[in-house]
N, C-alpha and C positions, 0 to 999 in steps of 0.2 A: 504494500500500500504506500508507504514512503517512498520507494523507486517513484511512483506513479505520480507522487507531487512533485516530488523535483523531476521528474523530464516534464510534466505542465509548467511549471515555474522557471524551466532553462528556456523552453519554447516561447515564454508570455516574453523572458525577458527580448528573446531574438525578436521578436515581434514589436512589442518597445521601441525594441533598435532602431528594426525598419522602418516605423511612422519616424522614428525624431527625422532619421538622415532621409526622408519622403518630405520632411517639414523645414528642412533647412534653410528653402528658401528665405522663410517667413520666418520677422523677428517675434520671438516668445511674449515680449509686451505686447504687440501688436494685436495675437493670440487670447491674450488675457483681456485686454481691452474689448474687445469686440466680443468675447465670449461675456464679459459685464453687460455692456449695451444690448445687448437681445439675448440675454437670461438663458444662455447656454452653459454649459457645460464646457472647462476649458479642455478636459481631455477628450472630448467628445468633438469639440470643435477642431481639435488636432488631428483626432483621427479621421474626420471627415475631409479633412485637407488634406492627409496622408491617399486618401480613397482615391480623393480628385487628381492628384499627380498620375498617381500609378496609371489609373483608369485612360487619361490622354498617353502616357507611354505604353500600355498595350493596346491600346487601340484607334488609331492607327499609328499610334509616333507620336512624341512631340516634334523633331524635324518635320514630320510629314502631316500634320494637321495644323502646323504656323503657314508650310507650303500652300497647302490648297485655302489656306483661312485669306493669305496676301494675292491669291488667283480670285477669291469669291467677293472679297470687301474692297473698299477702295484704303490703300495706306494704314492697313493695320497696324503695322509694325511701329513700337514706340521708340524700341533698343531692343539689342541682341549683347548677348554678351558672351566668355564661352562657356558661362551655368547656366544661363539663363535667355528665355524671351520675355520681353514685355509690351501687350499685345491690347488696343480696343476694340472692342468688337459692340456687334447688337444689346443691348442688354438681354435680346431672348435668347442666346446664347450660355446665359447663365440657367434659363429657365430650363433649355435643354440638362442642364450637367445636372439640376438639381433634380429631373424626375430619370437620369437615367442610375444617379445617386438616393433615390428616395430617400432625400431629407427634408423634415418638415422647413417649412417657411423661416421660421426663425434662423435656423441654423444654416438655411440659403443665404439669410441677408449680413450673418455676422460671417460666412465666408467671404459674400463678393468685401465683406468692408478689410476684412485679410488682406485681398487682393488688391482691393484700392489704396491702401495703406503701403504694401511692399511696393506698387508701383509708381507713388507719389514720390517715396524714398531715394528710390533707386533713378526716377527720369527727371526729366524738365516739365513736370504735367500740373496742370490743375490739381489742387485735391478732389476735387469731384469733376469726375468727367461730365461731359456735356449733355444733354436730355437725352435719353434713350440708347446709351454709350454707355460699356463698363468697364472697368479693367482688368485683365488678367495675367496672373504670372506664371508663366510654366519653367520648370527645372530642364534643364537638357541633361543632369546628369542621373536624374532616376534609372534606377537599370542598370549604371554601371556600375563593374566590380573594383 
């Protein structure tokens, strides 16, 4: 029965692991703030950000969903770095991540403020994008060993 807690307990922690370095982009205030203002859960709100990374690198790519996102929109592209893209898009584009992530409402809006946070940081942008415009930050390095 002990065997059995510790390999649950060595797995949770690998798993831990995975969300922080899935969450690196995003600073930990950032995280905590936005999980204050919409009455979320900060580790919840973490690991829903861990979901969302992963989720654009397996399917289709982050290279390859920035690709076709600067073929579909006009000038998405905020910055590129070599961690990172920082990207505007539709705001229904969040709408999409959040029902293919079924999370409630709440925990949709204190991501995109995540997102709008890490990308205010990082560019030359507005703090709040423009009507109907949201920000997003994707990692290029999830995935890698």
């Amino acid at each position: 029965m002990r065997a059995g807690v510790g390999r649950f307990l060595s797995l949770q922690t690998e798993v831990d692991s995975m969300e922080r370095d899935e969450t690196r982009l995003f600073d930990p205030a950032d995280v905590e703030s936005a999980a204050a203002a919409f009455d979320v859960d900060p580790d919840r709100l973490s690991h829903v950000l861990a979901r969302h990374q992963r989720a654009v690198e397996e399917l289709p790519g982050v290279e390859d969903i920035v690709y076709e996102w600067r073929k579909q929109y006009e000038d998405p592209l905020l910055a590129r770095t070599e961690t990172a893209y920082y990207v505007e898009m539709p705001r229904t584009v969040w709408d999409e991540f959040g029902e293919a992530l079924a999370v409630e409402e709440d925990t949709l809006a204190a991501l995109i403020q995540v997102h709008r946070r890490t990308v205010e940081n990082a560019c030359d942008v507005s703090p709040e994008p423009p009507a109907s415009v949201a920000y997003v930050a994707l990692d290029r390095t999830v995935g890698d060993n």
